[in-house]
N, C-alpha and C positions, 0 to 999 in steps of 0.2 A: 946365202946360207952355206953353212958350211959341207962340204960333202958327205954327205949321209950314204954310206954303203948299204950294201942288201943286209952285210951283217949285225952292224949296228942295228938297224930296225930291229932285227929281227931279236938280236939280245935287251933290247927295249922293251919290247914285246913281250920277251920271255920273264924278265925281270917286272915289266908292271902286271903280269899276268901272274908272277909267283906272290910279287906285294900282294893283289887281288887273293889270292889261297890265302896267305896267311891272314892278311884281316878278314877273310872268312873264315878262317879257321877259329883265332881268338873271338870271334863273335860266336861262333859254334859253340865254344869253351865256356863263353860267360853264358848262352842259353842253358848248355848244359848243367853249369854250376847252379844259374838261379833254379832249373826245373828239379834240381836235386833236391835245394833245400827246400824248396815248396812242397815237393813228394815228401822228403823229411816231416815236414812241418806239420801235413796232412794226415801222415801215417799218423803222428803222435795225438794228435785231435783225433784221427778216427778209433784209436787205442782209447784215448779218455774217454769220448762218446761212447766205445762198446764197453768201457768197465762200468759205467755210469748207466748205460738203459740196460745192458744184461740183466742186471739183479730184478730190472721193474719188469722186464721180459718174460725172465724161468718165473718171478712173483703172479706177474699174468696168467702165464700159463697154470700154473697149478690152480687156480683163481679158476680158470676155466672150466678145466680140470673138474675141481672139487662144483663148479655149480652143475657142468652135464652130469655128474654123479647123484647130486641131488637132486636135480629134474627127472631124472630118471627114476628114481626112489619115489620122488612125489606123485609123478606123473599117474601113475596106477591110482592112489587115494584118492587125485585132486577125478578124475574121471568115476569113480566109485562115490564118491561125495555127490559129485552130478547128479548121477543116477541116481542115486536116494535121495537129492532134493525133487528130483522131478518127480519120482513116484510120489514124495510126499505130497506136492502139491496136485498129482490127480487124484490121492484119496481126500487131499481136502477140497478139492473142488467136488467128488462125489457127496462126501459128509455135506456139502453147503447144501447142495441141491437137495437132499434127504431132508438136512434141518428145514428148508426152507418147503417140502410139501407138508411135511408135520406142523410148521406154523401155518399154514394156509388150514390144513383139517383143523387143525384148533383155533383158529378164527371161526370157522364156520359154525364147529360146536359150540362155542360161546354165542356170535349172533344169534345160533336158534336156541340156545337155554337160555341168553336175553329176553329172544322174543317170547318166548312162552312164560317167563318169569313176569312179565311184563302183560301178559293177557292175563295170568294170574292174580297179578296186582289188581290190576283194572278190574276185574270182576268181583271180588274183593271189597275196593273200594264203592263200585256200585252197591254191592250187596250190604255194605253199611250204612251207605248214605239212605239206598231204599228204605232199612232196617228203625232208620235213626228218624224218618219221613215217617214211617208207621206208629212209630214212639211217642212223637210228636203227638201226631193224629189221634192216635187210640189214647195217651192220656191227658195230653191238652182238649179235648172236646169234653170228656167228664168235670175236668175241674171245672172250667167255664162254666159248664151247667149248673155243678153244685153253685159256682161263688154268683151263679144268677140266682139261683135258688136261696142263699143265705141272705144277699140283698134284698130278695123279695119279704122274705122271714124276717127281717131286721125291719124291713118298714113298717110293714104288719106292726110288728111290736112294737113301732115307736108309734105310729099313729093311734094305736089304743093306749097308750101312757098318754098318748095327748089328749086324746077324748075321756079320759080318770079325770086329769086337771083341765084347769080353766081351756078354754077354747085360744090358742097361740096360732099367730101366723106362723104357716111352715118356713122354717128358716134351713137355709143351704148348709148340709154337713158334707164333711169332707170324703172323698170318695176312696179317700188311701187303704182303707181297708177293703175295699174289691179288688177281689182277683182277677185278671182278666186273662 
């Protein structure tokens, strides 16, 4: 080989050590560049993106806005509402309980003006049926008698028509006209 001095190396050295700078320099340069336009590219997408959700954003917000204002507004009513349903529903739980002893006393009333409507009847109906038994009695036993007594009178009188004329076997008359 050929004689390589100290200074050669050494301008060898300095010379692939400055190649070495500079292509890390131009790499440096092209990072740079690319990381510019990407930041470039970025900004403007995050520029679109903020023109494009701002409006749904401030829209949001007043959105919000305008409902805690009427939550607030409501809130007092929707709490007032409550309470007057709940009272409502203890005076009608009182009102049931009320209606429901008033039916209970008027069942009661009723069963006992039943019941004695009913002893009424029944006494009632005894007292006619006895009434209609004595009716019976008292003038079903007269007529009987009488219509024994007109049978008796009837024979009488036919048996002397028979002893006027010739002497006839007694023949069977019909008994439809007794009353029994």
């Amino acid at each position: 080989m050929p004689n390589l001095d100290h200074e050669t190396i050494e301008l060898a050295c300095i010379a692939l050590g400055a190649l070495a700078l500079v292509m890390q320099t131009i790499i440096l340069f092209a990072l740079y560049r690319g990381v510019s336009k990407s930041t470039k590219s970025i900004k403007e997408e995050i520029e679109d993106l903020r023109s494009s959700v701002m409006p749904i954003v401030e829209t949001t917000r007043e959105l919000v806005d305008t409902t805690r204002q009427f939550v607030a507004r409501v809130t007092p009513k929707v709490e007032s509402t409550v309470t007057d349903m709940a009272e409502l529903a203890r005076v009608l739980r009182e009102q049931a309980v009320d209606v429901e002893i008033a039916a209970e006393e008027i069942l009661g009333r009723v069963r006992k003006q039943t019941g004695r409507i009913d002893t009424m009847l029944s006494g009632t109906l005894d007292a006619v049926d006895k009434a209609g038994a004595f009716v019976v009695e008292a003038v079903g036993k007269p007529v009987r008698q009488l219509s024994g007594l007109l049978a008796g009178i009837k024979a009488v009188v036919e048996s002397l028509r028979a002893s006027d004329s010739s002497y006839r076997e007694p023949s069977l008359h019909d008994d439809k006209d007794m009353f029994v």
